[in-house]
LOLUM-106172 format. One line per 3 residues: number of its first residue (from 0); their letters; for each residue x negated, y negated, z negated of N, C-alpha, C. Coordinates in pm, 1 decimal, padded with zeros to 6 digits. Last residue first. Example, Ala and Ser with C-alpha at 12.3 -4.5 7.8 and 13.67 -1.06 7.14 Angstrom:
BEGIN
1) SA) -01285.0/00225.0/-00708.0/-01367.0/00106.0/-00714.0/-01290.0/-00003.0/-00787.0  -01319.0/00569.0/-00780.0/-01230.0/00450.0/-00780.0/-01320.0/00330.0/-00780.0
END
This chain:
BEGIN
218) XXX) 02032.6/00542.3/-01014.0/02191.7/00505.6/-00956.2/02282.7/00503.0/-01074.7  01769.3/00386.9/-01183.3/01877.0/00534.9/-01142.2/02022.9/00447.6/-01121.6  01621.7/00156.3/-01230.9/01665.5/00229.9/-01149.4/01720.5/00339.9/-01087.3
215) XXX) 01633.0/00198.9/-01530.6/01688.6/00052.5/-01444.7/01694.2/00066.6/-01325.0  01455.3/00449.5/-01544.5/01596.1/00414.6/-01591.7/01672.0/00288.6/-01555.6  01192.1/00420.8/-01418.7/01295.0/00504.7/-01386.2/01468.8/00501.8/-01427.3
212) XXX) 01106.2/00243.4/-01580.0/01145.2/00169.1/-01465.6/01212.0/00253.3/-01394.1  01092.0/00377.8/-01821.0/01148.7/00247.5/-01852.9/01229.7/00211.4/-01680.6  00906.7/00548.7/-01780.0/01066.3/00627.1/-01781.0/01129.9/00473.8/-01787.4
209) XXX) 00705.2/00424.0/-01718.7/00731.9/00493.8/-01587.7/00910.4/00555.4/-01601.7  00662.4/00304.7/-01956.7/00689.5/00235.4/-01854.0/00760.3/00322.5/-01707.9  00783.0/00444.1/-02236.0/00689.9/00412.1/-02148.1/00766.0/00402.8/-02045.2
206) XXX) 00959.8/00256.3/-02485.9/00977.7/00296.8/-02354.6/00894.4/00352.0/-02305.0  00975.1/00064.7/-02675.0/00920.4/00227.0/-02766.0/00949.0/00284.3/-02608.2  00807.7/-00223.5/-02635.1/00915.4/-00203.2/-02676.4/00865.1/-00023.3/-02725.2
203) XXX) 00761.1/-00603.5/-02494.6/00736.6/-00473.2/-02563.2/00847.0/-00384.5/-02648.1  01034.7/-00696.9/-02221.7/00951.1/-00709.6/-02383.1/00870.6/-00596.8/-02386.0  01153.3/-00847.8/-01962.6/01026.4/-00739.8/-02009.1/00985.9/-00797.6/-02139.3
200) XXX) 01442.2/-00848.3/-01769.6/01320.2/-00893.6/-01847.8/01274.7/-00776.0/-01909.9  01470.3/-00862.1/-01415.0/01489.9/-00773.9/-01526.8/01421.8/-00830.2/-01609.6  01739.0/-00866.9/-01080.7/01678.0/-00961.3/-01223.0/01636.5/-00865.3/-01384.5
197) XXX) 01719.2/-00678.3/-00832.7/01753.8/-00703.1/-00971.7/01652.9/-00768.1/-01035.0  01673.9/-00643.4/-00565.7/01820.3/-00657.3/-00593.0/01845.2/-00686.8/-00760.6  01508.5/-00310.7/-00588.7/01530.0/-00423.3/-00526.5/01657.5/-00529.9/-00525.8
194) XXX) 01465.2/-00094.7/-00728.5/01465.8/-00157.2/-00799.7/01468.4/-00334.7/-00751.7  01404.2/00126.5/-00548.1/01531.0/00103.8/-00623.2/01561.7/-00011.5/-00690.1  01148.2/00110.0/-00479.0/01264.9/00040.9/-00402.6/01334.1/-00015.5/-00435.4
191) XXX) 00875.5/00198.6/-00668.6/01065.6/00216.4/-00686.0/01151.0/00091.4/-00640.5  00641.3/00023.2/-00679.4/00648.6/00179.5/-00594.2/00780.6/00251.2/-00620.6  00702.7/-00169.2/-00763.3/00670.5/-00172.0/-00630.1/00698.8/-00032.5/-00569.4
188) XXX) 00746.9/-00126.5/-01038.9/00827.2/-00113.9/-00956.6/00795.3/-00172.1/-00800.7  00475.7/-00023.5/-01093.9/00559.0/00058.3/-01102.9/00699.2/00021.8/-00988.2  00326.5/-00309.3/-01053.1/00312.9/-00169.7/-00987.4/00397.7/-00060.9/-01012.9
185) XXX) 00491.8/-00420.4/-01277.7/00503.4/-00468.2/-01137.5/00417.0/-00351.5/-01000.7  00376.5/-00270.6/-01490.1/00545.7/-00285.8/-01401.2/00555.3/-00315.7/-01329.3  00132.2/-00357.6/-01471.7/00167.5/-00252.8/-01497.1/00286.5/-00192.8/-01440.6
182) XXX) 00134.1/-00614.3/-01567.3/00093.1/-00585.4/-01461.3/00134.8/-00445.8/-01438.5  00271.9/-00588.5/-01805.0/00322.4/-00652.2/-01705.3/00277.6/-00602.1/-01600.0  00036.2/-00507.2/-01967.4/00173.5/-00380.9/-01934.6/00225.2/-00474.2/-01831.1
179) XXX) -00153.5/-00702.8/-01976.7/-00176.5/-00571.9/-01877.9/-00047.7/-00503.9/-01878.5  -00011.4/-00845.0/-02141.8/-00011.6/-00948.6/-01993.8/-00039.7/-00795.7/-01895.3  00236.2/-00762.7/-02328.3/00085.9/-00761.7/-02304.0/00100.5/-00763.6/-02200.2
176) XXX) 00488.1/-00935.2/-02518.0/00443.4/-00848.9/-02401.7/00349.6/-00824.2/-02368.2  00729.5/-01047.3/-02724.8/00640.5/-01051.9/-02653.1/00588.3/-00951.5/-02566.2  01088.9/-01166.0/-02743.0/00992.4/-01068.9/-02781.3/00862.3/-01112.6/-02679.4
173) XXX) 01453.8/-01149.4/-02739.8/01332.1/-01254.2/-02743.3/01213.1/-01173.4/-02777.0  01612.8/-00913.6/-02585.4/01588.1/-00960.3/-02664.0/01408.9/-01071.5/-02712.8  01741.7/-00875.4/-02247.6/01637.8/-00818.8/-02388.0/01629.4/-00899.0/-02474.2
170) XXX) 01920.1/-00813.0/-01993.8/01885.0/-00873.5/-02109.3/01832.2/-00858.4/-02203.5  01825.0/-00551.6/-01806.0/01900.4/-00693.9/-01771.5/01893.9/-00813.1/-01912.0  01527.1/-00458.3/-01931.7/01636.4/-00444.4/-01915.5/01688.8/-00567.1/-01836.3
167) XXX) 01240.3/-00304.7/-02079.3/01277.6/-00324.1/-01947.4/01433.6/-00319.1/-01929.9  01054.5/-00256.4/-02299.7/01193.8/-00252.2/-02290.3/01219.1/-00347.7/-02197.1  00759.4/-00026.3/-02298.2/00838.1/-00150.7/-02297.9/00962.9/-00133.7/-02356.9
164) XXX) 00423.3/00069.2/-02323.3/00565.8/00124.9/-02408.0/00686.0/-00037.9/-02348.3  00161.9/00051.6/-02279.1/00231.2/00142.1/-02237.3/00395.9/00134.2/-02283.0  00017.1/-00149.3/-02444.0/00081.3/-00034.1/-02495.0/00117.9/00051.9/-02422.2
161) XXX) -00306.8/-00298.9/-02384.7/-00119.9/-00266.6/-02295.5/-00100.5/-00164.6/-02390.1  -00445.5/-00564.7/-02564.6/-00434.7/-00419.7/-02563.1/-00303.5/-00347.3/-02479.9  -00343.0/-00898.7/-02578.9/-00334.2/-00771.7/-02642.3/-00344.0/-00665.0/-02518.9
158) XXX) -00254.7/-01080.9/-02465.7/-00395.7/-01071.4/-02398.8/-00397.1/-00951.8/-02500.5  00108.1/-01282.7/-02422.8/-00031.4/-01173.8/-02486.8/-00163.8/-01094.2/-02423.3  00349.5/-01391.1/-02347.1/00239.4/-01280.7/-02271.7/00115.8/-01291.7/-02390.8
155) XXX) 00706.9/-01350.7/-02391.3/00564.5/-01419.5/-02454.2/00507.4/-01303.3/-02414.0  00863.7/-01162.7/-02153.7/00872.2/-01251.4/-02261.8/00726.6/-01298.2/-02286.8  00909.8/-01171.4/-01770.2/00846.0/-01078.4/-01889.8/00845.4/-01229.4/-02032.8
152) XXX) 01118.2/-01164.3/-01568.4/01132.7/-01212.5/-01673.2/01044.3/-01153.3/-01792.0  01097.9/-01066.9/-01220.6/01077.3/-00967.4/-01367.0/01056.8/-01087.5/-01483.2  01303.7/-00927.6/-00949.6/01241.5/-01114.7/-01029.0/01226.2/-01001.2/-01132.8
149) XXX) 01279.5/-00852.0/-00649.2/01318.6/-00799.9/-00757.3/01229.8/-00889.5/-00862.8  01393.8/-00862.0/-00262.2/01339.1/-00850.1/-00319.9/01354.2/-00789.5/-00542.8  01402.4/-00782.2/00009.6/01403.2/-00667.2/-00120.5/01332.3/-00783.5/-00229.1
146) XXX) 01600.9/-01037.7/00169.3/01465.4/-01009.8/00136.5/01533.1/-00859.6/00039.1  01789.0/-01247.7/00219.4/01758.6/-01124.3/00280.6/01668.0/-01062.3/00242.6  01815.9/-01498.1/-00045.7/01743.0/-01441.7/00035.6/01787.6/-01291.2/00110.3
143) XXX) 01904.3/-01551.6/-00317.4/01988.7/-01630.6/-00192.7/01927.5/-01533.3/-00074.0  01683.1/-01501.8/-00484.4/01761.4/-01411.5/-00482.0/01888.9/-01417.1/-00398.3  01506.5/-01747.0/-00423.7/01492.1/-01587.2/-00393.3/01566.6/-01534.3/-00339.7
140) XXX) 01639.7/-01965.6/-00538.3/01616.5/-01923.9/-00415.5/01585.4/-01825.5/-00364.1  01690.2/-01873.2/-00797.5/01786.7/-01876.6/-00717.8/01774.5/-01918.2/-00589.0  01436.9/-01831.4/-00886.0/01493.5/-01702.4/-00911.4/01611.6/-01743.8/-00757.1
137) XXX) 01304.3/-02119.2/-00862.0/01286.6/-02005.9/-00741.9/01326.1/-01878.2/-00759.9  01439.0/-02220.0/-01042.9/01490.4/-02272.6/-00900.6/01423.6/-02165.6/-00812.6  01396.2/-02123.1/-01295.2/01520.3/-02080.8/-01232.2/01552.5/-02104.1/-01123.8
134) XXX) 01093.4/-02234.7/-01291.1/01113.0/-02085.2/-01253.2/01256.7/-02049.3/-01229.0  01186.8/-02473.5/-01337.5/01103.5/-02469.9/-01152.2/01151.6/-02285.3/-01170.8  01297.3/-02477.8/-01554.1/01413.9/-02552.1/-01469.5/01302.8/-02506.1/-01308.6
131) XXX) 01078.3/-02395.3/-01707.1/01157.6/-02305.8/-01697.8/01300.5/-02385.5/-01579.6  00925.2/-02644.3/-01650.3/00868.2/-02504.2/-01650.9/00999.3/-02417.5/-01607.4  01055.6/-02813.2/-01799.3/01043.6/-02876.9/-01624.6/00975.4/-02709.7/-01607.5
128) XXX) 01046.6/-02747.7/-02047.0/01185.6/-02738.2/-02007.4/01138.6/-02722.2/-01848.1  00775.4/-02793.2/-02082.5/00802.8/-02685.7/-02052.5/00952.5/-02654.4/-02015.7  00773.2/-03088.9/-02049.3/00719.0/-02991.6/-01955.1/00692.3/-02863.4/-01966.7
125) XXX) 00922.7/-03155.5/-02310.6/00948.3/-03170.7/-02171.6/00927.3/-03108.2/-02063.9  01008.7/-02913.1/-02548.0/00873.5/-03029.0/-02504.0/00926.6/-03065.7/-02327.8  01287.4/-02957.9/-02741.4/01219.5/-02825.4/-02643.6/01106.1/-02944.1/-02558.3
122) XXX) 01475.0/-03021.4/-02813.9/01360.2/-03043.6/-02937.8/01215.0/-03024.6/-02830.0  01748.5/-02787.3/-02823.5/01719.2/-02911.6/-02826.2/01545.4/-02926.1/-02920.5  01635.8/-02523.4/-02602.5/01666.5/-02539.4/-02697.3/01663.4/-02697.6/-02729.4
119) XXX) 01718.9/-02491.5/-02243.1/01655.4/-02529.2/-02315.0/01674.9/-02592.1/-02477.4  02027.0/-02339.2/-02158.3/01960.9/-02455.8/-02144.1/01839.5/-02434.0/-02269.0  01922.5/-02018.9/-01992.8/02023.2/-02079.1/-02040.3/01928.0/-02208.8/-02065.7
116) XXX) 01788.1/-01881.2/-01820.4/01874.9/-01869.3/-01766.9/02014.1/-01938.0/-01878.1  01488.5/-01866.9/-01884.5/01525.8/-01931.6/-01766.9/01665.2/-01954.7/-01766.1  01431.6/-01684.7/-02069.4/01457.4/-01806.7/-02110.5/01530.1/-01904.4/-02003.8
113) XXX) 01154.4/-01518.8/-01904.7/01258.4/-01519.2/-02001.8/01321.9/-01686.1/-02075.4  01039.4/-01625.8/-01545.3/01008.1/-01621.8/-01723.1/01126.7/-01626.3/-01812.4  00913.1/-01422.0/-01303.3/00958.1/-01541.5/-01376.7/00930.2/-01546.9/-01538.6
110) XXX) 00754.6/-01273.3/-01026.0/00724.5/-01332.0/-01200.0/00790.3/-01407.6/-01229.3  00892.1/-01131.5/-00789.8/00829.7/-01284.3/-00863.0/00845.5/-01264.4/-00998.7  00801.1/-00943.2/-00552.6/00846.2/-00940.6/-00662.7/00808.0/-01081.0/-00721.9
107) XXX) 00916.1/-00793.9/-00229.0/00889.2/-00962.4/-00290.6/00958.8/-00943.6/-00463.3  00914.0/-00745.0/00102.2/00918.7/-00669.4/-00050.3/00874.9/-00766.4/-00141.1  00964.3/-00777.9/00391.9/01052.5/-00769.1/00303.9/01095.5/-00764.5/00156.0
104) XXX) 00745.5/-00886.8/00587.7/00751.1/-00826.5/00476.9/00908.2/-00889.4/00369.6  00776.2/-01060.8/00872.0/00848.4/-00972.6/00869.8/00861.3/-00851.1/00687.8  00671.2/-01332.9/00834.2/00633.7/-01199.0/00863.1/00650.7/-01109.9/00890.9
101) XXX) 00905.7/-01491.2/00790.0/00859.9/-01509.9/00934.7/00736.9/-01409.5/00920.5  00939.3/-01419.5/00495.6/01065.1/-01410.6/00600.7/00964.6/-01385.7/00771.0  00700.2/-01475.1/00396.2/00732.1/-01306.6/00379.8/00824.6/-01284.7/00543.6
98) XXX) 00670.0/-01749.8/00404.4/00633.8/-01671.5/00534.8/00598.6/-01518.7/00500.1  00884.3/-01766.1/00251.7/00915.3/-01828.8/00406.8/00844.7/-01765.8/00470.7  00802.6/-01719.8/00003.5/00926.7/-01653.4/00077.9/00944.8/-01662.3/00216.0
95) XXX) 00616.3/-01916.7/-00032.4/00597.8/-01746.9/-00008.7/00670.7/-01651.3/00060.0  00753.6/-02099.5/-00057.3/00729.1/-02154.4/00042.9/00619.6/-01959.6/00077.7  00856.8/-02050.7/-00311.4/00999.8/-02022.5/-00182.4/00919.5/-02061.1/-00076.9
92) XXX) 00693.9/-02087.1/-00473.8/00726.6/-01937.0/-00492.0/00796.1/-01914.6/-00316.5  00607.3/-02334.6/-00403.0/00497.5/-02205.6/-00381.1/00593.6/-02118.6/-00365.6  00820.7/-02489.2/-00585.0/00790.5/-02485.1/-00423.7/00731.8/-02388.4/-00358.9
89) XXX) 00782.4/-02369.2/-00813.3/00908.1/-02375.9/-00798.5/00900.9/-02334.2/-00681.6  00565.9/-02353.1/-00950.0/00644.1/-02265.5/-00975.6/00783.7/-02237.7/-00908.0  00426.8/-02554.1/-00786.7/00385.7/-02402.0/-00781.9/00470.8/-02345.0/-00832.5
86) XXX) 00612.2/-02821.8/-00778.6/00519.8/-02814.5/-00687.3/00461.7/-02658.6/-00701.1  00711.9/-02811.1/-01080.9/00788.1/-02801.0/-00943.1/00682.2/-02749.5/-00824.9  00497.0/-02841.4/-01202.3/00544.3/-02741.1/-01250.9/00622.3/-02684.2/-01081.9
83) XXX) 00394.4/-03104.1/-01125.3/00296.1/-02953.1/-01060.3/00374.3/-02870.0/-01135.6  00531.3/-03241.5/-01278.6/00580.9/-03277.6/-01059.0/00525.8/-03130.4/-01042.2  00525.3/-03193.2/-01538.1/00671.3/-03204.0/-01463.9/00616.6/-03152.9/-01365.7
80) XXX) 00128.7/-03161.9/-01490.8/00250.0/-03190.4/-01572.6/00375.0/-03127.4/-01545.2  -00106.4/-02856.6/-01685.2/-00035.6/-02971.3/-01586.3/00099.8/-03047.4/-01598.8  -00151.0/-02752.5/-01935.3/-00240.1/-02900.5/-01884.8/-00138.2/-02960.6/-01779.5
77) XXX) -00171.9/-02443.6/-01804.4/-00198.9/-02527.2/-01920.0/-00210.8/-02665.8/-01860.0  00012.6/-02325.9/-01497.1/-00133.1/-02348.7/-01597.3/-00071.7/-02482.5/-01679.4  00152.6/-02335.7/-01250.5/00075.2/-02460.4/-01270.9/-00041.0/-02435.8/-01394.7
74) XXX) 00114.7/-01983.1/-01112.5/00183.8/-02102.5/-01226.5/00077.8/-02200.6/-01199.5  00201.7/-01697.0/-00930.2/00143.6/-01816.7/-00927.1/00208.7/-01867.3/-01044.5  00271.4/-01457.0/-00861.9/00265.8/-01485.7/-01025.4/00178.0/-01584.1/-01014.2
71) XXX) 00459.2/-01317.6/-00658.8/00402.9/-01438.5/-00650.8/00389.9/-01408.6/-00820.8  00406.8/-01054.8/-00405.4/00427.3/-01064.4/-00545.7/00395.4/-01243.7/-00609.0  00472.9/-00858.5/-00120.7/00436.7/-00949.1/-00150.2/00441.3/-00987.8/-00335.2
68) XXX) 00397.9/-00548.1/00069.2/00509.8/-00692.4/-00052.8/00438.7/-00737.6/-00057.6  00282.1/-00477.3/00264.5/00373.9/-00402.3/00253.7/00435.9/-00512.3/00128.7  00078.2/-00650.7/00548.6/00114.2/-00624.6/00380.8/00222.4/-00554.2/00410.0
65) XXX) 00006.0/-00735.1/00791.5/-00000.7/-00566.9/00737.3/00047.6/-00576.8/00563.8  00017.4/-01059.0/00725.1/-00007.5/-00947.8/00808.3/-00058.3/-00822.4/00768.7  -00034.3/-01279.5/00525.3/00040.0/-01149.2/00508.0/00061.0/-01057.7/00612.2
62) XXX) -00199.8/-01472.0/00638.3/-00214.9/-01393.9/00519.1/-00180.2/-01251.5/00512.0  00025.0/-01596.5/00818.0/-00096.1/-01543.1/00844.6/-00166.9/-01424.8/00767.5  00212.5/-01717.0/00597.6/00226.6/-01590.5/00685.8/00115.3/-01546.3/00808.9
59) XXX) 00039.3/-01989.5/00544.8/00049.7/-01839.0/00468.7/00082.3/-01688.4/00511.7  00087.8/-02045.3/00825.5/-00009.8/-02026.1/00804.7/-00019.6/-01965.8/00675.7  00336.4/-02097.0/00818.7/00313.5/-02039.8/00913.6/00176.2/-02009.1/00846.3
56) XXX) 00454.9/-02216.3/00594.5/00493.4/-02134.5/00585.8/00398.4/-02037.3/00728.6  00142.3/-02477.7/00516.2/00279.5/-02438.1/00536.3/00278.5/-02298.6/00558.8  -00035.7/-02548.9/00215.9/-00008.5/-02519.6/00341.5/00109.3/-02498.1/00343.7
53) XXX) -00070.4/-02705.0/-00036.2/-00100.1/-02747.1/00063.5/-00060.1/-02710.6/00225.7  -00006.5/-02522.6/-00254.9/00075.5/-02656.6/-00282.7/00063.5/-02748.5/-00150.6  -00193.3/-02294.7/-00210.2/00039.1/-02309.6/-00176.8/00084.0/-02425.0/-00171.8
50) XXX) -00447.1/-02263.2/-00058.8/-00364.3/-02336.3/-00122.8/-00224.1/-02351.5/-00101.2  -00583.6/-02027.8/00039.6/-00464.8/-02026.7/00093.3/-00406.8/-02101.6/-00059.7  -00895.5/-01763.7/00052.2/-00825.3/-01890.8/00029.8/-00696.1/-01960.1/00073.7
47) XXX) -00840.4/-01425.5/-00113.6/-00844.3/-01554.8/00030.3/-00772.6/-01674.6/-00029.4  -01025.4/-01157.6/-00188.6/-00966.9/-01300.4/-00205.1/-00934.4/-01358.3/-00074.8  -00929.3/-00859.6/-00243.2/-01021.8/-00888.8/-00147.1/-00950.3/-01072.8/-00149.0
44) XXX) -01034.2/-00693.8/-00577.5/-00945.7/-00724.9/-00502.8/-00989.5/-00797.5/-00333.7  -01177.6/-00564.8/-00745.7/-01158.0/-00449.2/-00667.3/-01033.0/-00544.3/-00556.8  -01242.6/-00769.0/-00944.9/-01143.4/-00668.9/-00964.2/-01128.3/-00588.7/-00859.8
41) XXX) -01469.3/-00869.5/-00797.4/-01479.0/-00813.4/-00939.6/-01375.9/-00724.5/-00962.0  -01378.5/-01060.2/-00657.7/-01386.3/-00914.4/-00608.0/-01465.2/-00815.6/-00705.1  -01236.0/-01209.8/-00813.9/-01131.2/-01142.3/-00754.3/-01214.4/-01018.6/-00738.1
38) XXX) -01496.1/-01382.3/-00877.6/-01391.8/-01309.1/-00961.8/-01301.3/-01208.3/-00968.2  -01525.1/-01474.6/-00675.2/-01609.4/-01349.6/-00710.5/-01541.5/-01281.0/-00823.0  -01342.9/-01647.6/-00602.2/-01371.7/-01529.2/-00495.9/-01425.7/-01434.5/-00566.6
35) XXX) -01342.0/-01905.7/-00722.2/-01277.8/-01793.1/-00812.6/-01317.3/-01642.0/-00686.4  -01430.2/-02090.8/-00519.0/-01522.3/-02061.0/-00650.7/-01446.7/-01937.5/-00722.7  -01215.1/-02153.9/-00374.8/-01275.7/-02069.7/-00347.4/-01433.1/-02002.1/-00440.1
32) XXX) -00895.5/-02197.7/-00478.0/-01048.1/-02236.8/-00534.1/-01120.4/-02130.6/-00491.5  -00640.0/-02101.3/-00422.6/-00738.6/-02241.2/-00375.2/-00875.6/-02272.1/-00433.6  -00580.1/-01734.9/-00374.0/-00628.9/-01815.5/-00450.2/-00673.8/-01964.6/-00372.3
29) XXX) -00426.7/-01453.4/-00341.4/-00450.3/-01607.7/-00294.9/-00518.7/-01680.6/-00385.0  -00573.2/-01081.9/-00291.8/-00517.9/-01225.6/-00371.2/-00507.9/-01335.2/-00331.4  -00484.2/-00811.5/-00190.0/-00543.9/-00939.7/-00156.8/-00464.1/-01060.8/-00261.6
26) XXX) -00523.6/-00505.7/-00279.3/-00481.2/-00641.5/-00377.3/-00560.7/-00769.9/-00262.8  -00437.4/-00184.9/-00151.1/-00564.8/-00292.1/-00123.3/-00446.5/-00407.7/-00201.6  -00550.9/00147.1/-00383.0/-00374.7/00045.3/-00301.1/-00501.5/-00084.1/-00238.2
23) XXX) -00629.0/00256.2/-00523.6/-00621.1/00305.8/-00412.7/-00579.0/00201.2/-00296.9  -00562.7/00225.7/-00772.6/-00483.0/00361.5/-00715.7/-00484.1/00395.8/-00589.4  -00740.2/00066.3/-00853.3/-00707.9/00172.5/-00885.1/-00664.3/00298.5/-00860.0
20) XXX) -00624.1/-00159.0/-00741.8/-00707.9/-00125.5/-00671.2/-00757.3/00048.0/-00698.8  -00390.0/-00175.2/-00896.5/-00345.9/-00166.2/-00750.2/-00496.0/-00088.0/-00723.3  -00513.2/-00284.6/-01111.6/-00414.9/-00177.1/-01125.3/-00436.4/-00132.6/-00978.4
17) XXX) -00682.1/-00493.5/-01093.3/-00716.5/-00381.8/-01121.6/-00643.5/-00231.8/-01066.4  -00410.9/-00638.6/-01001.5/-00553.9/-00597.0/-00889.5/-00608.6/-00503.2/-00893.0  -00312.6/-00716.6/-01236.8/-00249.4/-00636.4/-01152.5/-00363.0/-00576.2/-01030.4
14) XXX) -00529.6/-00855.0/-01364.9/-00501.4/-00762.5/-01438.7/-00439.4/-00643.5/-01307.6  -00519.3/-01080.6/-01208.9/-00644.2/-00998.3/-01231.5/-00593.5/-00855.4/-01285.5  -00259.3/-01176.4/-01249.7/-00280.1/-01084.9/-01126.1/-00431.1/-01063.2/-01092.0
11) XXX) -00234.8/-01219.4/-01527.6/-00183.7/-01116.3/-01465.8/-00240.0/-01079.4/-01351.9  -00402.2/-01448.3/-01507.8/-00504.7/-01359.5/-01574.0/-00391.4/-01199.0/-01556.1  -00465.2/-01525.2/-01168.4/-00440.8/-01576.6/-01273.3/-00420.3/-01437.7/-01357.8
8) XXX) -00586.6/-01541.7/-00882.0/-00707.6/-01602.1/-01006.5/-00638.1/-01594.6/-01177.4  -00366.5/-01548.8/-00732.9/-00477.6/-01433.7/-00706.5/-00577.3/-01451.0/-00867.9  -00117.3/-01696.5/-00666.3/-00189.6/-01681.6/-00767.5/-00290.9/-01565.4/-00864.2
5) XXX) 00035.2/-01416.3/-00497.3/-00034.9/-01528.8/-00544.7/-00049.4/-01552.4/-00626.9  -00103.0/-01119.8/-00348.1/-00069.0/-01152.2/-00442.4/-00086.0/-01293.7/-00496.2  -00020.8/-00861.0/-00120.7/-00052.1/-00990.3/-00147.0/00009.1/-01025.2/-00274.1
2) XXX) -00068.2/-00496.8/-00048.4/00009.8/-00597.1/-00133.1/-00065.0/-00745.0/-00129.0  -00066.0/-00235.3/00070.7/-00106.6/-00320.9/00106.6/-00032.1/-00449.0/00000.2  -00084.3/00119.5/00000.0/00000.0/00000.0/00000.0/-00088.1/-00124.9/00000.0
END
């Protein structure tokens, strides 16, 4: 399996690279900083440069020739403000979509983020409200889409140790997650179809993963 991955440099889709490369699979990553290259091919991944916030849909879909999905876990990162929340979490994700669409790759998992789907608690810091208002704008552009595709809501990420163990559902409960089990799922459900067509969040949990993603996908 052939997979693209944006936000090639970020500490999931190091993590996911591993995974992929692992099994065999090829991880091209995106990345704009061509200083992060060695990084990538550290993970067994093959980098390319391909700023989201800069190019258009034709020329990302360059990229994606012979891929089999696509996966965006691009983010603005620490530090940035409102406009760059919109501008990668929001714009990137659907300007991925465009040239999945004019590629012809159908398979499209996006990273979102738990929380997305009601209002922001009162108190709630600005630019992370503008966070979670970019990640609901590209669930609901997505999921408007012809595409396979399948959004994963993983809760607070963590640099902890992967358990192996989740709780993979339509609604879960507030909780955290190790950034490697994420990655983890998102190779799982690449490799279960089934699982195209659905919004899921991701806590830690007493699941392993393979029966976790087998069960959200059984008919």
């Amino acid at each position: 399996m052939r997979v693209v991955i944006a936000g090639g440099h970020g500490k999931v889709a190091q993590l996911l690279h591993r995974e992929l490369a692992g099994r065999g699979d090829t991880a091209v990553g995106l990345i704009r900083d061509p200083g992060h290259a060695a990084a990538l091919r550290a993970t067994g991944a093959h980098p390319v440069v391909c700023d989201l916030e800069h190019a258009d849909a034709a020329q990302v879909a360059v990229h994606l020739d012979g891929a089999d999905a696509v996966v965006f876990a691009a983010g603005a990162g620490p530090g940035s403000g409102a406009a760059r929340k919109d501008a990668v979490d929001r714009a990137a994700a659907g300007l991925l979509a465009d040239a999945a669409e004019q590629s012809g790759v159908r398979r499209y998992l996006l990273v979102s983020s738990m929380g997305v789907d009601t209002d922001p608690p009162a108190g709630t810091d600005d630019v992370f409200a503008a966070y979670l208002r970019a990640k609901k704008a590209a669930e609901d552009d997505l999921t408007a889409r012809d595409l396979d595709w399948t959004v994963v809501r993983p809760g607070r990420l963590t640099d902890d140790p992967p358990t192996g163990r989740i709780t993979l559902t339509r609604h879960a409960d507030p909780g955290a997650v190790t950034r490697a089990d994420v990655a983890r799922v998102l190779v799982a459900l690449l490799y279960h179809p089934g699982s195209a067509g659905m919004v899921l969040e991701l806590v830690a949990g007493n699941t392993p993963i393979a029966d976790a993603v087998a069960e959200v996908v059984r008919p």
